[in-house]
PDB file of N, CA, C and O in Angstrom:
ATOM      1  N   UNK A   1      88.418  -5.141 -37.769  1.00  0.00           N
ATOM      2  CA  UNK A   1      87.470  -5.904 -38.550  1.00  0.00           C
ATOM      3  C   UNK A   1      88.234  -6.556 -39.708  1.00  0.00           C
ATOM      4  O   UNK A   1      89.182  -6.166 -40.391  1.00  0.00           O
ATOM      5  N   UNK A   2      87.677  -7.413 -39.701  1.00  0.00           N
ATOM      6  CA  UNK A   2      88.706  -8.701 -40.891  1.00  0.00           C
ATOM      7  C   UNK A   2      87.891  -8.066 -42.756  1.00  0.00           C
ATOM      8  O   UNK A   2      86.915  -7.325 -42.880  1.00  0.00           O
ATOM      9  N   UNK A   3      88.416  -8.456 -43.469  1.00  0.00           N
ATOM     10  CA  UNK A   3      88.053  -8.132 -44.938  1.00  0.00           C
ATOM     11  C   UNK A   3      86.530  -8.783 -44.944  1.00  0.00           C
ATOM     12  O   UNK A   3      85.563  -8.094 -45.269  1.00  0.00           O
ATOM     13  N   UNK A   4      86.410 -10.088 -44.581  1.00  0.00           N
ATOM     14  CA  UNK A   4      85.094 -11.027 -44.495  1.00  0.00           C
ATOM     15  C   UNK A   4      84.373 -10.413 -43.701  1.00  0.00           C
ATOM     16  O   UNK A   4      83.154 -10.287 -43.811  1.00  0.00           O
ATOM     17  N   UNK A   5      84.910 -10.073 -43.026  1.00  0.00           N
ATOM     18  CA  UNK A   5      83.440  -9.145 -41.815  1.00  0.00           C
ATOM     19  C   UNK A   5      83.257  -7.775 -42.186  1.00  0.00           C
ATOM     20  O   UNK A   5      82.442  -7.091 -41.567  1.00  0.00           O
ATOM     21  N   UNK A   6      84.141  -7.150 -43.434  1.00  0.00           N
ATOM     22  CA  UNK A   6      83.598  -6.529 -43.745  1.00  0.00           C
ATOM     23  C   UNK A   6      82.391  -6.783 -45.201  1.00  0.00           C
ATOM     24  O   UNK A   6      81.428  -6.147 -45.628  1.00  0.00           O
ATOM     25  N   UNK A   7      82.763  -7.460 -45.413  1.00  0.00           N
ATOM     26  CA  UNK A   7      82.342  -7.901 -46.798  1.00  0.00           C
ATOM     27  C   UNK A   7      80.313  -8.126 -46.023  1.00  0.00           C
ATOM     28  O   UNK A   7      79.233  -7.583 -46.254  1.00  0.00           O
ATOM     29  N   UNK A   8      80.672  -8.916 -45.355  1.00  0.00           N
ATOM     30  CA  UNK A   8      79.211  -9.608 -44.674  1.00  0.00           C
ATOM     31  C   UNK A   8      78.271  -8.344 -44.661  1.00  0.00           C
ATOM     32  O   UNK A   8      77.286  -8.025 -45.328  1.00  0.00           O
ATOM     33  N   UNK A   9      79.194  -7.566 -43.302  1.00  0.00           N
ATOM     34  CA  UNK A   9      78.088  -6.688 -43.266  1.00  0.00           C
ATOM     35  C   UNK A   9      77.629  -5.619 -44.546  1.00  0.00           C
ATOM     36  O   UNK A   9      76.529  -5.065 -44.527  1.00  0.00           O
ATOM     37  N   UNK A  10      78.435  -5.448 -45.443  1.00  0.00           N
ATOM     38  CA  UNK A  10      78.537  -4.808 -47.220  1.00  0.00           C
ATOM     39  C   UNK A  10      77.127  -5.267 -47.803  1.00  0.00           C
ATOM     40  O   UNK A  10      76.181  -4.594 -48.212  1.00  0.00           O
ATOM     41  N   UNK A  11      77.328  -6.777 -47.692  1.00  0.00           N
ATOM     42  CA  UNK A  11      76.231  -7.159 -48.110  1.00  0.00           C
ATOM     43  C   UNK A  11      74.762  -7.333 -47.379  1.00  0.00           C
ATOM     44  O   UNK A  11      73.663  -7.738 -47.756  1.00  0.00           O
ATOM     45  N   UNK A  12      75.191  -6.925 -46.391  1.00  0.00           N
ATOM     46  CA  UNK A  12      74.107  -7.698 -45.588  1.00  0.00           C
ATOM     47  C   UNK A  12      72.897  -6.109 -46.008  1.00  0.00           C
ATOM     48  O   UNK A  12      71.747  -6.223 -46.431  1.00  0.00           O
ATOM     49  N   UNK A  13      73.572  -4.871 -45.741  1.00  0.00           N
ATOM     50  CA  UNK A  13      73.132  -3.662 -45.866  1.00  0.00           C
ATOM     51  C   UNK A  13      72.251  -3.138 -47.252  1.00  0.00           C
ATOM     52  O   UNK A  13      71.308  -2.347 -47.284  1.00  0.00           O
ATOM     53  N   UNK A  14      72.977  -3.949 -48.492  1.00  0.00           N
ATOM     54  CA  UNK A  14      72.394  -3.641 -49.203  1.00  0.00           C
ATOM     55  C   UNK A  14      71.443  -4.776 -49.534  1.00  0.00           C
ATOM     56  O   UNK A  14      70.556  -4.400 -50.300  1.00  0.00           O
ATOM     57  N   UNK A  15      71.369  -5.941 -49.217  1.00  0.00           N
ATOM     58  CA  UNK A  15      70.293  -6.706 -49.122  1.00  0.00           C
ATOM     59  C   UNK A  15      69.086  -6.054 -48.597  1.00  0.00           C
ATOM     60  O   UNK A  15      68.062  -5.948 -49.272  1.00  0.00           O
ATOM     61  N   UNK A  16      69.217  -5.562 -47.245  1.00  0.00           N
ATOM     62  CA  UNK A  16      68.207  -5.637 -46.366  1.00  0.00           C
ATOM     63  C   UNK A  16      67.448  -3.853 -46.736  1.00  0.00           C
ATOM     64  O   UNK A  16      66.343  -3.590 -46.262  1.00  0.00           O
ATOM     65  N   UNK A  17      68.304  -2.666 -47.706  1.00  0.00           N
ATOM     66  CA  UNK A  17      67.995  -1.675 -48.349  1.00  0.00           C
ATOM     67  C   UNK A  17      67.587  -2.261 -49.957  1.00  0.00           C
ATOM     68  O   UNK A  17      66.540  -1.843 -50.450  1.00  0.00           O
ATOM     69  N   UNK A  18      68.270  -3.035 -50.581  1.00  0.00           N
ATOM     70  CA  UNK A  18      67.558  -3.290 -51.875  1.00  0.00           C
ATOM     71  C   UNK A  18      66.768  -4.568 -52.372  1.00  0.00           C
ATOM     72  O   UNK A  18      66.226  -4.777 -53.457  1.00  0.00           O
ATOM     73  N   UNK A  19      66.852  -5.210 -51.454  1.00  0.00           N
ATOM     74  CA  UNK A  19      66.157  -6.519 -52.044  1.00  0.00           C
ATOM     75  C   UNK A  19      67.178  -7.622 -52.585  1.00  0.00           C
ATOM     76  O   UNK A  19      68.369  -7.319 -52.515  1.00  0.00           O
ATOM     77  N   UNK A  20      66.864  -8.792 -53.084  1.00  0.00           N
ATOM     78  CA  UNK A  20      67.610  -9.610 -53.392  1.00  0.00           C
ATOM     79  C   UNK A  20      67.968  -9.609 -54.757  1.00  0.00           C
ATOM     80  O   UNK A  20      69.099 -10.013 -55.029  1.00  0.00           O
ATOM     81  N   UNK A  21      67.089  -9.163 -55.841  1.00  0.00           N
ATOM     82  CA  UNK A  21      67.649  -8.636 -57.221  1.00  0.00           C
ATOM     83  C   UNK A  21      67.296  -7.595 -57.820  1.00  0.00           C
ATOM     84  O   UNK A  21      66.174  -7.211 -57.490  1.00  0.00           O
ATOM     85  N   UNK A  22      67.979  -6.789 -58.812  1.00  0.00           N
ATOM     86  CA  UNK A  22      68.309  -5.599 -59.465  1.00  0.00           C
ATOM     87  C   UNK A  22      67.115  -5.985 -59.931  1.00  0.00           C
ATOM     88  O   UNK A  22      66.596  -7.087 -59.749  1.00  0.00           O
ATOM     89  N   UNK A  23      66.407  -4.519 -60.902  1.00  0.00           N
ATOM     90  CA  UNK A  23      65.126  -4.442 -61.483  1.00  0.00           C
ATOM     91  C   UNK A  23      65.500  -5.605 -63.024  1.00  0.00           C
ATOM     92  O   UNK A  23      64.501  -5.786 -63.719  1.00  0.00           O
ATOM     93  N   UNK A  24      66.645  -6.240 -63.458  1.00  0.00           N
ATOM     94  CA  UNK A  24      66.854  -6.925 -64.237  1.00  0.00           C
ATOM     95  C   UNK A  24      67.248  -8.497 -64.198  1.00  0.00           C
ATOM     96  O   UNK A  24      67.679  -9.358 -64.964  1.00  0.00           O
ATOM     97  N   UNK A  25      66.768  -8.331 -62.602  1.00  0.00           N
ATOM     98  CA  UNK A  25      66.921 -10.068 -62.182  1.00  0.00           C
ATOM     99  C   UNK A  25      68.338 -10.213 -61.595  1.00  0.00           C
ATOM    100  O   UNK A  25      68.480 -11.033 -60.687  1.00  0.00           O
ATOM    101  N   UNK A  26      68.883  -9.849 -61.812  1.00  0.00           N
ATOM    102  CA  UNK A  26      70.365 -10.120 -61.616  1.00  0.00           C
ATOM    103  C   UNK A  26      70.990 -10.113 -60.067  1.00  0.00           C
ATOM    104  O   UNK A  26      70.664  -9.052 -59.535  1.00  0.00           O
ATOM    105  N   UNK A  27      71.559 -10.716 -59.422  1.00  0.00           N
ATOM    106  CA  UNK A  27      71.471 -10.905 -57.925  1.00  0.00           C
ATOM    107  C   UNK A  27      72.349  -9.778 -57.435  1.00  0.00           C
ATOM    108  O   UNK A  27      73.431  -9.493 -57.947  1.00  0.00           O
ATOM    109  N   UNK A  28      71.904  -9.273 -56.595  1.00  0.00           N
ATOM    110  CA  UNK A  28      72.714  -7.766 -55.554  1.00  0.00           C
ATOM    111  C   UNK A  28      73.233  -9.044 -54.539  1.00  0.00           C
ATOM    112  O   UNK A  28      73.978  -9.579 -55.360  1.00  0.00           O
ATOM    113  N   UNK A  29      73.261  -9.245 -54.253  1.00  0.00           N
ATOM    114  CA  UNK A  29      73.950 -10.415 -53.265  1.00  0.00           C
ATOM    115  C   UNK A  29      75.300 -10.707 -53.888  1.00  0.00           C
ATOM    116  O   UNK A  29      76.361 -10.498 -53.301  1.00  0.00           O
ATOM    117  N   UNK A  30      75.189 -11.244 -55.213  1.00  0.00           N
ATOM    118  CA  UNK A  30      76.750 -11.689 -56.215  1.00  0.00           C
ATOM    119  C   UNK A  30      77.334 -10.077 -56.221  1.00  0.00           C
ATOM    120  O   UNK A  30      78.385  -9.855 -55.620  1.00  0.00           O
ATOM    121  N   UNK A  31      76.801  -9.242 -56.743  1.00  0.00           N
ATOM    122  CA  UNK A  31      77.283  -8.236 -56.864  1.00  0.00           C
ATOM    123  C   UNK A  31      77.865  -7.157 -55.639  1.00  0.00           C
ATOM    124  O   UNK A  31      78.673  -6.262 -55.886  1.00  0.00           O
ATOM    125  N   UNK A  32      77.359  -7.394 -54.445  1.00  0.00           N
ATOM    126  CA  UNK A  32      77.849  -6.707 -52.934  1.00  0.00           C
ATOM    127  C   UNK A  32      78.983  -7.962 -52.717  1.00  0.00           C
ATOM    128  O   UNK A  32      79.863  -7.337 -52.125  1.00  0.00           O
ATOM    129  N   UNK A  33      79.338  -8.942 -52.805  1.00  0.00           N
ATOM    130  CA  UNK A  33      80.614  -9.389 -52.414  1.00  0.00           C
ATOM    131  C   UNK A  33      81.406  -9.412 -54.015  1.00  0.00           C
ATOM    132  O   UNK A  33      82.458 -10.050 -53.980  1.00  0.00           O
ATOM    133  N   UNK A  34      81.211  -9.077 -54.793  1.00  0.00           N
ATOM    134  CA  UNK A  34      82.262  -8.642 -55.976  1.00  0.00           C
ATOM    135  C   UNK A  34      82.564  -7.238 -55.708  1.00  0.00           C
ATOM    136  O   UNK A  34      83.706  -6.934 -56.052  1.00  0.00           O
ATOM    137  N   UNK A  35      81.857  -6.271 -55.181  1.00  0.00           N
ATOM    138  CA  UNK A  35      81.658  -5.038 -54.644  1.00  0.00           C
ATOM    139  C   UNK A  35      82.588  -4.650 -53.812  1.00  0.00           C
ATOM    140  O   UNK A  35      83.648  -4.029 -53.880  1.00  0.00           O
ATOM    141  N   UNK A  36      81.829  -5.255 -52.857  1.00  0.00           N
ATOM    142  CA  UNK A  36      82.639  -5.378 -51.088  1.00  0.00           C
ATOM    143  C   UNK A  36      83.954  -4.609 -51.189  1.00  0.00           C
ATOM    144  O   UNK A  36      84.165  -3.402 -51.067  1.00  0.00           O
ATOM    145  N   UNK A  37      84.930  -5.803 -51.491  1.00  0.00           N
ATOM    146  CA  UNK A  37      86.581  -5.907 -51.390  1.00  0.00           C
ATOM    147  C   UNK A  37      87.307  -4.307 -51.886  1.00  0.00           C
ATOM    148  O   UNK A  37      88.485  -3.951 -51.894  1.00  0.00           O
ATOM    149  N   UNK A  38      86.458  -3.817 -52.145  1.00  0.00           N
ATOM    150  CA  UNK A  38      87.159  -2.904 -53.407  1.00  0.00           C
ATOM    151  C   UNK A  38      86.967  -1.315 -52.276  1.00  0.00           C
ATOM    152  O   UNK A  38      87.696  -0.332 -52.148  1.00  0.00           O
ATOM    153  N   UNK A  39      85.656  -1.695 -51.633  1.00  0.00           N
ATOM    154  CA  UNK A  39      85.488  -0.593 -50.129  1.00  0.00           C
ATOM    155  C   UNK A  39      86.423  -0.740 -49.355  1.00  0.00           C
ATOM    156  O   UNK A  39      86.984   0.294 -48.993  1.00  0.00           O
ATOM    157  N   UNK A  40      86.909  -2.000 -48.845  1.00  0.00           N
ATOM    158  CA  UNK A  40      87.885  -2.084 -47.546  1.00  0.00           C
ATOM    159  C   UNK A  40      88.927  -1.442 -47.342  1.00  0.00           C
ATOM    160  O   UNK A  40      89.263  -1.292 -46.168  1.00  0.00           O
ATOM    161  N   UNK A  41      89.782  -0.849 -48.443  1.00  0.00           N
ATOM    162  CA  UNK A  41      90.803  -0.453 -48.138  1.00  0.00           C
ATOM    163  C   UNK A  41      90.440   1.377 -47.659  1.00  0.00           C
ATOM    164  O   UNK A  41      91.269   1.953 -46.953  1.00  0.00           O
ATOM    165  N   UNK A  42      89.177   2.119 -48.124  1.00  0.00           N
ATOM    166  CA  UNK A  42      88.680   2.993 -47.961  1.00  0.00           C
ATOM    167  C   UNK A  42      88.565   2.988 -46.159  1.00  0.00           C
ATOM    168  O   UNK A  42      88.965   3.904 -45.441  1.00  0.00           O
ATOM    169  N   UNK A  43      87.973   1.826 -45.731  1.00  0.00           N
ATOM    170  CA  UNK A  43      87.237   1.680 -44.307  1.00  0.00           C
ATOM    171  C   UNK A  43      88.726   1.381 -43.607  1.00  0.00           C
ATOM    172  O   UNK A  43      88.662   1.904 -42.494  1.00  0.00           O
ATOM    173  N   UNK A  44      90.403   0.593 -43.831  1.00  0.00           N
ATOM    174  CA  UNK A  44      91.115   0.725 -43.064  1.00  0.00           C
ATOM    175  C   UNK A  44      91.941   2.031 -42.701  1.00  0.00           C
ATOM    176  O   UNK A  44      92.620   2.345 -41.724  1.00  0.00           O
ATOM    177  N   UNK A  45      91.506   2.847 -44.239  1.00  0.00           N
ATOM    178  CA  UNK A  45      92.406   4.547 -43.766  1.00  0.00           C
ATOM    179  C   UNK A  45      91.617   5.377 -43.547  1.00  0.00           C
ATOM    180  O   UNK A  45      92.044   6.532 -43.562  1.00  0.00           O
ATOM    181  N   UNK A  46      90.199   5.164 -43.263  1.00  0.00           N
ATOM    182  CA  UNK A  46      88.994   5.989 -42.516  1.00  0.00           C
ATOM    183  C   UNK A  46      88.038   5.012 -41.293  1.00  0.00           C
ATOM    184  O   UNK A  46      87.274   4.245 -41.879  1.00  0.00           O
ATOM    185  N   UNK A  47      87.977   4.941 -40.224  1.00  0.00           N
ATOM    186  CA  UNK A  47      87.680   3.732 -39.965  1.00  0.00           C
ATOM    187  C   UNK A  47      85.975   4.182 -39.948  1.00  0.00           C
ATOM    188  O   UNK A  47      85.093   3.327 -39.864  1.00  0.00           O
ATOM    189  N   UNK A  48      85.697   5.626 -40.039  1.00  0.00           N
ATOM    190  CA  UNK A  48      84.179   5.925 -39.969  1.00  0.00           C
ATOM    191  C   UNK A  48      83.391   5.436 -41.155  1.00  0.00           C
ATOM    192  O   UNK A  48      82.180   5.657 -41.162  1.00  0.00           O
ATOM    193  N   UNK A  49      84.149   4.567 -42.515  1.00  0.00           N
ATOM    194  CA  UNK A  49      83.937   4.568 -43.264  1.00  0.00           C
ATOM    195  C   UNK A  49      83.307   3.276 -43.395  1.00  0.00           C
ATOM    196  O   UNK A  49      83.817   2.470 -44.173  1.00  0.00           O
ATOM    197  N   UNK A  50      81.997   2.880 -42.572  1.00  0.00           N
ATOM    198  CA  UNK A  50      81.696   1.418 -42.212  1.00  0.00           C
ATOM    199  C   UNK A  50      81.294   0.841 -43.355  1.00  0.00           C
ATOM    200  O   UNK A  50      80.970   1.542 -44.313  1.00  0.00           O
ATOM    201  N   UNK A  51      81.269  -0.222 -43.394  1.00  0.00           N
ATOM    202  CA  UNK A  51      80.643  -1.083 -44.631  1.00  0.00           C
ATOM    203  C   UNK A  51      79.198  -0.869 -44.799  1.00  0.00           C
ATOM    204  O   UNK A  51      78.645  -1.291 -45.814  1.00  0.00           O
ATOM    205  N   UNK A  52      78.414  -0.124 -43.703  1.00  0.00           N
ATOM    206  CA  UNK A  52      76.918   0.500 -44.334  1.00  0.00           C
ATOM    207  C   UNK A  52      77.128   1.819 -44.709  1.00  0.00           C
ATOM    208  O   UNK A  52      76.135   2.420 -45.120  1.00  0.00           O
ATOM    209  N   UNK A  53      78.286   2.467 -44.661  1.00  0.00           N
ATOM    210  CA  UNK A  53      78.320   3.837 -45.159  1.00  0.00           C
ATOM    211  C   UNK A  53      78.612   3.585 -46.835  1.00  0.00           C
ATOM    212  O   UNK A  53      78.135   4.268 -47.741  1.00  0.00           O
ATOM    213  N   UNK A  54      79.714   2.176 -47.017  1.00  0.00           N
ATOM    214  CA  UNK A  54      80.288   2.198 -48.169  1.00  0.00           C
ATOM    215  C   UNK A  54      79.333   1.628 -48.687  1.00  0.00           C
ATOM    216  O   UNK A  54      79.438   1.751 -49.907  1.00  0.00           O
ATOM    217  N   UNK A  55      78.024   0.795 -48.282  1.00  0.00           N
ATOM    218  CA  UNK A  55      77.155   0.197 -49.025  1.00  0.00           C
ATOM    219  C   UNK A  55      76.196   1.305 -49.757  1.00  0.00           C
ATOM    220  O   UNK A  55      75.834   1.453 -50.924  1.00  0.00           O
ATOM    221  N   UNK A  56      76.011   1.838 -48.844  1.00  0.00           N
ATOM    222  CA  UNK A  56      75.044   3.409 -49.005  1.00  0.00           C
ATOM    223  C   UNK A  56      75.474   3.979 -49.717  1.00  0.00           C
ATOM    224  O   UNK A  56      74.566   4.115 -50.537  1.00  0.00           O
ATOM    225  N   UNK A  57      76.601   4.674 -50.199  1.00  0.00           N
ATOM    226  CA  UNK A  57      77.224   5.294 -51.175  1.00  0.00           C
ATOM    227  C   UNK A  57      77.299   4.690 -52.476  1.00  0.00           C
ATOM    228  O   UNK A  57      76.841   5.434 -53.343  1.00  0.00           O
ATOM    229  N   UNK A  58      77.786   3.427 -52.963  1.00  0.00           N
ATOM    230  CA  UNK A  58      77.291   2.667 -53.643  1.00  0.00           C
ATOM    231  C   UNK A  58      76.240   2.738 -54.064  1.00  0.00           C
ATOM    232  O   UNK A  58      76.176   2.955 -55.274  1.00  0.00           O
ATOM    233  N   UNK A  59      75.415   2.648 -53.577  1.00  0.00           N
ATOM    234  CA  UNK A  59      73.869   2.179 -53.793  1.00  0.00           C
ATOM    235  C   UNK A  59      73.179   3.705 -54.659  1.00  0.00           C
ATOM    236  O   UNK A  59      72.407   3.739 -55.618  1.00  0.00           O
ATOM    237  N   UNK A  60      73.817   4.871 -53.872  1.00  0.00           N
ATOM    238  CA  UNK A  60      73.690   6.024 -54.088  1.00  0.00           C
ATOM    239  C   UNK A  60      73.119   6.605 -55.425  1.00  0.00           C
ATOM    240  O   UNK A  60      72.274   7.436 -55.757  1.00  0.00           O
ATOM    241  N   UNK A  61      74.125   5.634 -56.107  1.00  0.00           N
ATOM    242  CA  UNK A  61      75.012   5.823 -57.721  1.00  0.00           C
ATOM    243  C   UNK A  61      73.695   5.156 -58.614  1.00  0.00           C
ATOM    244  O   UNK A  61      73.350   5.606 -59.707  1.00  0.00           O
ATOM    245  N   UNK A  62      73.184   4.262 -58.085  1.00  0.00           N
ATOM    246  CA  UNK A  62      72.159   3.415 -58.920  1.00  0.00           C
ATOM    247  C   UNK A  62      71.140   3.684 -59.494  1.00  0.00           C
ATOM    248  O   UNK A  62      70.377   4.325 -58.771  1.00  0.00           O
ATOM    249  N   UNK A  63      70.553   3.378 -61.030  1.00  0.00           N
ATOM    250  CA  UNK A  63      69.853   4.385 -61.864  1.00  0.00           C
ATOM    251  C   UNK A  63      70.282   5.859 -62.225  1.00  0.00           C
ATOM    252  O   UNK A  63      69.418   6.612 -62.673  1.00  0.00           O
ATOM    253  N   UNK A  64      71.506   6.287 -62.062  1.00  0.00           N
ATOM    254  CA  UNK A  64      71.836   7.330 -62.806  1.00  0.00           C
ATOM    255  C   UNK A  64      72.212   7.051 -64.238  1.00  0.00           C
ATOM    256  O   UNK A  64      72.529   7.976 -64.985  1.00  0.00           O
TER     257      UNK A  64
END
């Protein structure tokens, strides 16, 4: 899987789990591909580590 295809599906996951903006307006869309890049290297030395696992984990963290 290429960095962009991971990125896509990154975002695509937390779109389709959070909606299109944070409870402060602010776009989860800008923020899952500023996001993204920073998972991939996790998902090439684990490959179970899909871009909906890394989205999910992420997401995990939110409102703490």
């Amino acid at each position: 899987m290429t960095m962009q295809e991971f990125v896509d599906r990154f975002v695509a996951r937390m779109l389709a789990v959070a909606g299109p903006t944070f409870d402060d307006g602010s776009s989860i869309q800008q923020y899952a591909k500023d996001t993204a890049p920073s998972y991939f290297d996790e998902y090439v030395n684990d490959p179970l580590e899909t871009p909906e696992v890394c989205a999910d984990s992420d997401m995990s963290y939110w409102g703490e």
